[in-house]
C-alpha positions as CSV (number, residue, x, y, z in Angstrom):
1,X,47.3,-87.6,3.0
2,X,47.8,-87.0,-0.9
3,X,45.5,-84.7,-2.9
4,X,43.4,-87.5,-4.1
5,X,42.6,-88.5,-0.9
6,X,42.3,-85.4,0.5
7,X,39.5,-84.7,-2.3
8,X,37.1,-87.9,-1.8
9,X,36.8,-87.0,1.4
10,X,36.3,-83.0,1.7
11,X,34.4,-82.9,-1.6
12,X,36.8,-79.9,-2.9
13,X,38.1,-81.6,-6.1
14,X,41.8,-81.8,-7.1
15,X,41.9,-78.8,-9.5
16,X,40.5,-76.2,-6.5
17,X,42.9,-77.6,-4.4
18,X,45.8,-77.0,-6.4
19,X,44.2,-73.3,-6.9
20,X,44.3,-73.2,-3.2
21,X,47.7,-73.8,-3.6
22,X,48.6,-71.4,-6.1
23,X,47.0,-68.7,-4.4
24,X,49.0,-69.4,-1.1
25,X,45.6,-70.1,0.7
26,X,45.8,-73.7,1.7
27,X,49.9,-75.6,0.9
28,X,50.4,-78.4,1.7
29,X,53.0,-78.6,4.2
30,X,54.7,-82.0,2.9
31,X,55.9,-83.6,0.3
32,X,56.4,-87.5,-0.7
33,X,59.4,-88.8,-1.7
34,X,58.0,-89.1,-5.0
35,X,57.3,-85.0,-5.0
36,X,53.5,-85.5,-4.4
37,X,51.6,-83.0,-2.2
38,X,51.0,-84.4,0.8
39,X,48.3,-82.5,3.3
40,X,48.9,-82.9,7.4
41,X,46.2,-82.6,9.7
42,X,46.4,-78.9,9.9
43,X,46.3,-78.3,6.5
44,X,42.8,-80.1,6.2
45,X,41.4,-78.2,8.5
46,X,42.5,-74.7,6.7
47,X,40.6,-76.6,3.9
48,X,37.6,-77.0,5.8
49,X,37.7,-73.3,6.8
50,X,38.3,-71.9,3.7
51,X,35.4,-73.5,2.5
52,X,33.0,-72.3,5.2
53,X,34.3,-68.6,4.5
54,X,33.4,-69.6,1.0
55,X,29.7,-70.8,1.8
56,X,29.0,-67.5,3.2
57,X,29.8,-65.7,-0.1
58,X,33.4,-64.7,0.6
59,X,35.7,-64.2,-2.4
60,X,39.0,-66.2,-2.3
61,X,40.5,-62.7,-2.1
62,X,38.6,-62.0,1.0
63,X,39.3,-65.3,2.7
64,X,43.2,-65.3,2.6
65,X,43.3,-62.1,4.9
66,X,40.5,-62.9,7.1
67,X,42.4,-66.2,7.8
68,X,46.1,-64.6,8.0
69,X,44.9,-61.6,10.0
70,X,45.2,-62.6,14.1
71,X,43.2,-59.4,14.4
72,X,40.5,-59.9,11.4
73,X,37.3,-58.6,12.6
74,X,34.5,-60.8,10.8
75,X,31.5,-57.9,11.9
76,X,32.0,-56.0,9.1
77,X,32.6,-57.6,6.9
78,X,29.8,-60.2,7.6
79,X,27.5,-57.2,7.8
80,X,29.0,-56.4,4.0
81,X,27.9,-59.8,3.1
82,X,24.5,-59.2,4.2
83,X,23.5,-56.4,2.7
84,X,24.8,-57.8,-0.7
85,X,23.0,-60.7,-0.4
86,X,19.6,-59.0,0.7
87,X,20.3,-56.8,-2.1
88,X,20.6,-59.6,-3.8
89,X,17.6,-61.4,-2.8
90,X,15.7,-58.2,-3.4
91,X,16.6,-58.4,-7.1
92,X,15.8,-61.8,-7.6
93,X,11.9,-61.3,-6.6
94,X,11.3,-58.6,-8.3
95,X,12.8,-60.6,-11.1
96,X,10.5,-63.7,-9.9
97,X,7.7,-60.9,-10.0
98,X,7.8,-59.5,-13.2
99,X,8.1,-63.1,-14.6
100,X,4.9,-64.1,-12.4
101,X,3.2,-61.2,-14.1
102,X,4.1,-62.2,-17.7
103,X,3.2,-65.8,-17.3
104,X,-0.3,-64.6,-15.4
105,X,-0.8,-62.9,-18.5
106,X,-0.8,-65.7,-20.7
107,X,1.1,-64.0,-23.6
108,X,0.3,-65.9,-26.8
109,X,3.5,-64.4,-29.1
110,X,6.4,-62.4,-27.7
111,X,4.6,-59.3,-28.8
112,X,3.0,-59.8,-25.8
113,X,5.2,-60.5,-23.7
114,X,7.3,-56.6,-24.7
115,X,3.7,-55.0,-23.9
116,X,4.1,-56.8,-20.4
117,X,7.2,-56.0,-20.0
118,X,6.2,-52.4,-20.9
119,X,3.1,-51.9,-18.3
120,X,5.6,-52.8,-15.8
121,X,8.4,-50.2,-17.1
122,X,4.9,-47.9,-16.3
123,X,3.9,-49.1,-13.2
124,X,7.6,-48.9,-11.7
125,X,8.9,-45.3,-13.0
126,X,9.6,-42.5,-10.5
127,X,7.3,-40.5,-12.4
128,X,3.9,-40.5,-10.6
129,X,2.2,-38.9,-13.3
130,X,3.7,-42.0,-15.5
131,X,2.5,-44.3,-13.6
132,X,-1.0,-43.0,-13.4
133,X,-1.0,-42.9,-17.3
134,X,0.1,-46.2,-17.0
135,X,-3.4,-47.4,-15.8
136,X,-5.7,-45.2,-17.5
137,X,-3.8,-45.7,-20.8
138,X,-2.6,-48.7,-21.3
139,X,-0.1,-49.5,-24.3
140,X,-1.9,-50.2,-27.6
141,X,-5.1,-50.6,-25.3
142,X,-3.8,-53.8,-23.6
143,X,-5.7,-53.7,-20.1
144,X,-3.2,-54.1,-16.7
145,X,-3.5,-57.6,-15.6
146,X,-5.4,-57.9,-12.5
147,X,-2.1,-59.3,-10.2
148,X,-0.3,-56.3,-11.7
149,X,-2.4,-54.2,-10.4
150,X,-3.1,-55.2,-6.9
151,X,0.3,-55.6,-6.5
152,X,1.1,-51.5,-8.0
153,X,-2.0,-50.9,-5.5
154,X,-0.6,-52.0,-2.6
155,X,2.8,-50.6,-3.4
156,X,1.9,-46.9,-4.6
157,X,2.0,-44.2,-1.9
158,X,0.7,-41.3,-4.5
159,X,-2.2,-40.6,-3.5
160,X,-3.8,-39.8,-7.3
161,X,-2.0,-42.7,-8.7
162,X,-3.5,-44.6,-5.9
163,X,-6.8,-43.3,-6.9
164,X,-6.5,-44.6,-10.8
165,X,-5.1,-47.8,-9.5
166,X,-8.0,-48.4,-7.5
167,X,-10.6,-47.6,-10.0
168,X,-9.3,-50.0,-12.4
169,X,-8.8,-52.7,-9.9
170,X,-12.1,-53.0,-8.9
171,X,-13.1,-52.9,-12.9
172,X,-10.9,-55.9,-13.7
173,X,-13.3,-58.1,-12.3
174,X,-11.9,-61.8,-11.8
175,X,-10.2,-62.4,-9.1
176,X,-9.1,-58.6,-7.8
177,X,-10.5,-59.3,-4.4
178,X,-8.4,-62.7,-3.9
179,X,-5.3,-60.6,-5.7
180,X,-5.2,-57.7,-3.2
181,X,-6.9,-59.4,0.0
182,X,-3.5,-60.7,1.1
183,X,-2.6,-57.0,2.1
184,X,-4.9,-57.1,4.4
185,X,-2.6,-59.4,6.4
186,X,0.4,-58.1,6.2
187,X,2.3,-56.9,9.2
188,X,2.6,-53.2,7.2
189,X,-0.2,-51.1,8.5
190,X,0.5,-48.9,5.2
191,X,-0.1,-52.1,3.2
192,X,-3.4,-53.0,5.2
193,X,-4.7,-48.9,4.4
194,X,-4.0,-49.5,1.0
195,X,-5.7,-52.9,0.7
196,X,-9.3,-51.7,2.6
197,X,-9.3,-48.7,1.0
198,X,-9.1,-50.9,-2.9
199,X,-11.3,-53.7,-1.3
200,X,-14.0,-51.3,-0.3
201,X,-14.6,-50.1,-3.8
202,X,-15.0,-53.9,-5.3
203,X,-18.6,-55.3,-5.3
204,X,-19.3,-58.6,-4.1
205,X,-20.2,-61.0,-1.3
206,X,-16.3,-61.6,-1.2
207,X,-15.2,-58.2,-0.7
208,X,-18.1,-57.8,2.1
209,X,-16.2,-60.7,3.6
210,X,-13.1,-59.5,3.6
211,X,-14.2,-55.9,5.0
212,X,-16.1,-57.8,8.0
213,X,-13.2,-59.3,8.9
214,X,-11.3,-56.3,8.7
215,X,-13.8,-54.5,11.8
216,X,-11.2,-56.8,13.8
217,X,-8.0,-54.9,12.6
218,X,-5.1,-53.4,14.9
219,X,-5.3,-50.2,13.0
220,X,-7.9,-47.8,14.1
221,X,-7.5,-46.2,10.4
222,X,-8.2,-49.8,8.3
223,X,-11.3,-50.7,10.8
224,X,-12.8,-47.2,10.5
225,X,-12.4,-47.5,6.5
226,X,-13.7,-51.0,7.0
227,X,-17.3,-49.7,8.3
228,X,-17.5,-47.1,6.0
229,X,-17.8,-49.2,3.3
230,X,-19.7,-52.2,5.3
231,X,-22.0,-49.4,6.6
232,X,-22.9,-48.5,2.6
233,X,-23.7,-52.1,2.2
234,X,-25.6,-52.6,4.8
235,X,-23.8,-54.9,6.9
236,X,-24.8,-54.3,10.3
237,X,-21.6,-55.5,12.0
238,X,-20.2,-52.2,11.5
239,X,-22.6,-50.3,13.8
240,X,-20.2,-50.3,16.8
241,X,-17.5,-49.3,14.9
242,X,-19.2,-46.4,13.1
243,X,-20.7,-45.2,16.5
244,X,-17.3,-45.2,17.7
245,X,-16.0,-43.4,15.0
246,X,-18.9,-40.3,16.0
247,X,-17.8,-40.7,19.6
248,X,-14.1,-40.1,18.3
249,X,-14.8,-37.3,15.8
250,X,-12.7,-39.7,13.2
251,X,-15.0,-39.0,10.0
252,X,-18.0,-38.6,12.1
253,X,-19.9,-37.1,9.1
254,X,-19.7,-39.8,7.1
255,X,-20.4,-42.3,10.1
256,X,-23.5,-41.0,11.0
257,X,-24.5,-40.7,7.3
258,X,-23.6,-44.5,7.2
259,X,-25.4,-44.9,10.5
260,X,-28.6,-42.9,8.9
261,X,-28.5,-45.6,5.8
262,X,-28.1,-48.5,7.9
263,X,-31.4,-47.4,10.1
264,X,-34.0,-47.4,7.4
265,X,-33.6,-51.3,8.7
266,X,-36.3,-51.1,11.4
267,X,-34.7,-53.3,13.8
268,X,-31.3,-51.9,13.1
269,X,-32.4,-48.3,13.7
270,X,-33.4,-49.5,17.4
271,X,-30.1,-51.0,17.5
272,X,-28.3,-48.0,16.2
273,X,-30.5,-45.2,18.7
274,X,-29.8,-47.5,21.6
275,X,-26.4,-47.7,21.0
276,X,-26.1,-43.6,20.4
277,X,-28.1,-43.1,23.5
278,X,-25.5,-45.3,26.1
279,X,-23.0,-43.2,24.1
280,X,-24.6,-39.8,25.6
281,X,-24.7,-41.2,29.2
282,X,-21.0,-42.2,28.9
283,X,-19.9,-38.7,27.8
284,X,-22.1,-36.8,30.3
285,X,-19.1,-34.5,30.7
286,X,-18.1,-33.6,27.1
287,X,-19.5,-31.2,25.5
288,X,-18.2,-31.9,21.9
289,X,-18.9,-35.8,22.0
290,X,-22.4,-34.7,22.8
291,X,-22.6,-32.4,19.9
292,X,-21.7,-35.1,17.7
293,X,-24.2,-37.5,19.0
294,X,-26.9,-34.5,18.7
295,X,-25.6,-33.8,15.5
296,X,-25.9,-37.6,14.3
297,X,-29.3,-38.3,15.1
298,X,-30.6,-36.0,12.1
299,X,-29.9,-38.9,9.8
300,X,-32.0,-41.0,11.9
301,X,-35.5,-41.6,10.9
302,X,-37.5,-38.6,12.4
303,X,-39.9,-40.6,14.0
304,X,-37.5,-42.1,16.3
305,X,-35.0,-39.3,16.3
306,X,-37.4,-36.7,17.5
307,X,-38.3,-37.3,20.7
308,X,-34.7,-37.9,21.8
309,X,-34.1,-34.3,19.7
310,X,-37.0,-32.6,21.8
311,X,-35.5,-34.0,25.3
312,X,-32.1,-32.8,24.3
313,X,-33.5,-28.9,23.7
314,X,-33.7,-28.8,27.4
315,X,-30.1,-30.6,28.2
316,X,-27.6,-28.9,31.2
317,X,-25.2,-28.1,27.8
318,X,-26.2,-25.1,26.5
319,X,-24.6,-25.4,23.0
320,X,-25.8,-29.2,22.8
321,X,-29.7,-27.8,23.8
322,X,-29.3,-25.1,21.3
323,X,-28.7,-27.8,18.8
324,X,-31.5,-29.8,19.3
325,X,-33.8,-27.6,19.4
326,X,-32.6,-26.0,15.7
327,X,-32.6,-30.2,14.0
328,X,-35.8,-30.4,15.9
329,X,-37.3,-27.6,13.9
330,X,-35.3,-29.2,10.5
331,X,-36.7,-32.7,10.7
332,X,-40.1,-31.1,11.2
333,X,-39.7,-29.6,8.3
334,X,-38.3,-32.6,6.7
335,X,-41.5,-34.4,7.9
336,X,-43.6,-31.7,6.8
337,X,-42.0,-32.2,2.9
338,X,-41.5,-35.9,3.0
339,X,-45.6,-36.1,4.3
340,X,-48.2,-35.5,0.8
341,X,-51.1,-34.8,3.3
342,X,-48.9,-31.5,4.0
343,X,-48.1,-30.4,0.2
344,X,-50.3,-28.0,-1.3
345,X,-51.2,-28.2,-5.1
346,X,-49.6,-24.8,-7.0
C-alpha cells in the first residue's frame, strides 16, 4: 500500500508518516519499482500502535523503545504518565478557577482584573498571616468576591485565617450560603467541618436549611456543630442531637446552654426534660453521664427543673445527689432574684 493510501485510511497524514520514517519508528518495508514507499501489512499495524502509544501522551522518543524492547515494562512508565497528567489536570483547574473568579467579579477595565488577580496571590501564599491580611485588608479597599471566599474557606486549615475568612463570608451577603453549601456534600469530612462551621455564622432561612439538613451528617463533629447553631435559632430539630451531645460530654456546656435557650418554648421545654429524663434511666450506671444531665437541667426553667433537682438530692450516686442538692439551692436563689415580690427596696 503506498503512503497516500496508507494516510486516507489511518488518518496519520503523509508528512508524520515520513517522520515516522526518519526517525526509524515505522519503515516501510518495500519499495515500488518506481522507488515509492510501499507499507505491508505489518507495517500498518506498527502505525496503529505507535499512534495508540501516542494517545496516551507518549513522546515519539518514548515510543520507539517501548516498542523495540521485548522486555519493556509499560507499569512505570504508565504510572509516569499519570501523575503528569493529574499534575496536569491539577493545573488546569486552578487555572479554570482563578479565571471563574475574575469573570464572577465582573471587572469593568483590566485594573480590575490585576486587583483580582492580586486577592488571589493573597488568598494562595504560604504565609498564613498573608493570607489573613488578605481578607481583612483588601488591596485598595476592593472587597473579596463572595466565590473567592467560600472557596479560601473551605480550603484553609489555619485556624485564625479560618476565623477572618468566616467573618467576612457571612458579611458578603449575596449568595455566600449557595457559594459555600456545596462543602457540605463533599466526600472530605474536613471540607464538611469547614463548611458548617462558615454556614453556622450566616443568617437566614437558607443557612437554617442547610444546618437542618446537616443534623443528618456521617460526621459526629459537623452534626454536633450543626445543633449548636440550629439550637441558637431555635430550631427544635436539634434537641436530640444536643441531648446527645450532653450524654457524650462533646461540648456539653454549650449543649445544655442551647438546650436552656431552646426551652423558654413551653412545649419544647417538655420535650427537652422528657428527653433528659429517659437519658438518666438509660445511664443508671454512670456516674459522669449523670452528672452532666444534673448539671444540664440548671438551664432549664426552674419551675420545671426543680422538682427533678430535689428528687435527684436523694439519688444512690453520691456525687450526682450532692449536686442537686447545691443547683437546687442556686435556682432558688435565681427564683428568689428573678421574682419582684421578693426584692426589697434599698
Amino acid at each position: 500500500m503506498l503512503i497516500g493510501e496508507v494516510a486516507r485510511r489511518s488518518g496519520v497524514s503523509t508528512r508524520m508518516l515520513r517522520h515516522y520514517d526518519s526517525l526509524g519508528l515505522v519503515r516501510p518495508t518495500g519499495r515500488t519499482v518506481g522507488g515509492y514507499r510501499e507499507y505491508s501489512t505489518e507495517d500498518i499495524r506498527r502505525i496503529f500502535h505507535v499512534e495508540s502509544l501516542r494517545s496516551l501522551g507518549l513522546s515519539l522518543r518514548q515510543i520507539g523503545p517501548a516498542l523495540e524492547d521485548p522486555a519493556f515494562a509499560p507499569s512505570a512508565l504508565v504510572g509516569d504518565l499519570i501523575q503528569r497528567t493529574e499534575d496536569r489536570l491539577k493545573r488546569e483547574q486552578e487555572l479554570l478557577e482563578r479565571l471563574r473568579a475574575v469573570d464572577a467579579s465582573a471587572p469593568s477595565g483590566w485594573q480590575d482584573v490585576l486587583r483580582i488577580v492580586e486577592l488571589l496571590h493573597g488568598l494562595n501564599s504560604p504565609s498564613a498571616a498573608r493570607r489573613q491580611q488578605t481578607v481583612l485588608n483588601p488591596a485598595e479597599g476592593v472587597p473579596v468576591p463572595t466565590e473567592l471566599l467560600a472557596g479560601a474557606v473551605l480550603a484553609e486549615s489555619d485556624p485564625n485565617v479560618a476565623g477572618a475568612l468566616r467573618w467576612a463570608l457571612a458579611r458578603a451577603g449575596g449568595d455566600a450560603v449557595a457559594s459555600v453549601t456545596p462543602g457540605m456534600y463533599s466526600a472530605n469530612i474536613d471540607i464538611r467541618r469547614r463548611a458548617v462551621l462558615a454556614i453556622a455564622e450566616m443568617p437566614g432561612d437558607e443557612a437554617t436549611a442547610v444546618l437542618a439538613d446537616a443534623l443528618g451528617d456521617s460526621d459526629m463533629t459537623v452534626c454536633r456543630h450543626a445543633a449548636l447553631a440550629l439550637g441558637t435559632r431555635g430550631a427544635t430539630d436539634a434537641v436530640p442531637t444536643l441531648v446527645g451531645m450532653v450524654v457524650a460530654g462533646a461540648n456539653d456546656v454549650e449543649a445544655a446552654e442551647a438546650l436552656g435557650r431552646l426551652s423558654l418554648d413551653p412545649g419544647c421545654a417538655e420535650r427537652i426534660m422528657s428527653a433528659l429524663v429517659d437519658e438518666f434511666a438509660a445511664h443508671s450506671a454512670d456516674s459522669a453521664v449523670r452528672i452532666r444531665l444534673t448539671q444540664a437541667l440548671t438551664e432549664m426553667p426552674p419551675t420545671i427543673a426543680q422538682g427533678i433537682l430535689q428528687q435527684l438530692a436523694h439519688d444512690d450516686d453520691r456525687a450526682v445527689a450532692l449536686i442537686a442538692s447545691a443547683l437546687v439551692g442556686v435556682l432558688e436563689e435565681r427564683t428568689k432574684a428573678e421574682d419582684p415580690a421578693t426584692r426589697t427596696s434599698p
